[in-house]
Every structure is written in structure tokens, then in C-alpha cells.
C-alpha positions in Angstrom: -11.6 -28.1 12.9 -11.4 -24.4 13.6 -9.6 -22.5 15.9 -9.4 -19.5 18.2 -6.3 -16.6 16.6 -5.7 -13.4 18.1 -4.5 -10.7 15.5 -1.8 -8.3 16.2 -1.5 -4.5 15.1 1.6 -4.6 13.1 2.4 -0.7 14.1 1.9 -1.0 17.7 1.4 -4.4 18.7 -1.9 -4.0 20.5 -4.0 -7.3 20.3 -6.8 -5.9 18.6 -8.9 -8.9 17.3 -10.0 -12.5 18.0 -11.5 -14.5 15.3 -11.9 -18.6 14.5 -10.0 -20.2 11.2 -9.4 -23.6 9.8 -6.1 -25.5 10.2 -6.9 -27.9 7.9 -7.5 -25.3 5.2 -4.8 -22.5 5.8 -2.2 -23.9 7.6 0.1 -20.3 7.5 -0.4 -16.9 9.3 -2.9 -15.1 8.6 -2.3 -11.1 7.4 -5.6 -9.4 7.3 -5.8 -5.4 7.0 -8.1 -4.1 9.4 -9.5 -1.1 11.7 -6.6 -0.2 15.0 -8.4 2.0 17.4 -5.2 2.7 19.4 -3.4 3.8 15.9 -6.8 5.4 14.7 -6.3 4.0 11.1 -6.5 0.5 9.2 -3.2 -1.1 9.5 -2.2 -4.8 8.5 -3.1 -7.5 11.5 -1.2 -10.4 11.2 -2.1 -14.1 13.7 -0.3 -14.5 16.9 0.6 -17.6 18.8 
């Protein structure tokens, strides 16, 4: 079963991404480092609720 996240800039909290992941598989948060185009660089993106 997959679900919808949102990820979160971890320097200015801007809601930058939505993406699908498995539950089943990876139960914790998720802490990707990707692309911010309000900070202009890559910074670490972690799930929301």
C-alpha cells in the first residue's frame, strides 16, 4: 500500500515536494536531500504529516 508524503525544506519550511512511499516497507520519516527553489540550493527534505 503506498501513500501520498509532502516533504519539507528543512531551512525554510516551504513544502517543496509530494511523492508516494510504502508504509509497509519504511514505516519512519523519510529525510531525502534535494533541490529548494525558495533557498536556491539542495538542502535536506524531511516527510511531513
Amino acid at each position: 500500500m503506498r501513500t501520498r508524503i509532502t516533504l519539507e525544506c528543512m531551512e525554510c519550511k516551504q513544502r517543496n515536494y509530494n511523492t508516494m512511499k510504502d508504509k509497509k516497507t519504511h514505516p519512519d520519516r523519510m529525510e531525502i536531500s534535494k533541490y529548494c527553489r525558495f533557498c536556491r540550493k539542495h538542502t535536506t527534505h524531511r516527510e511531513t504529516k
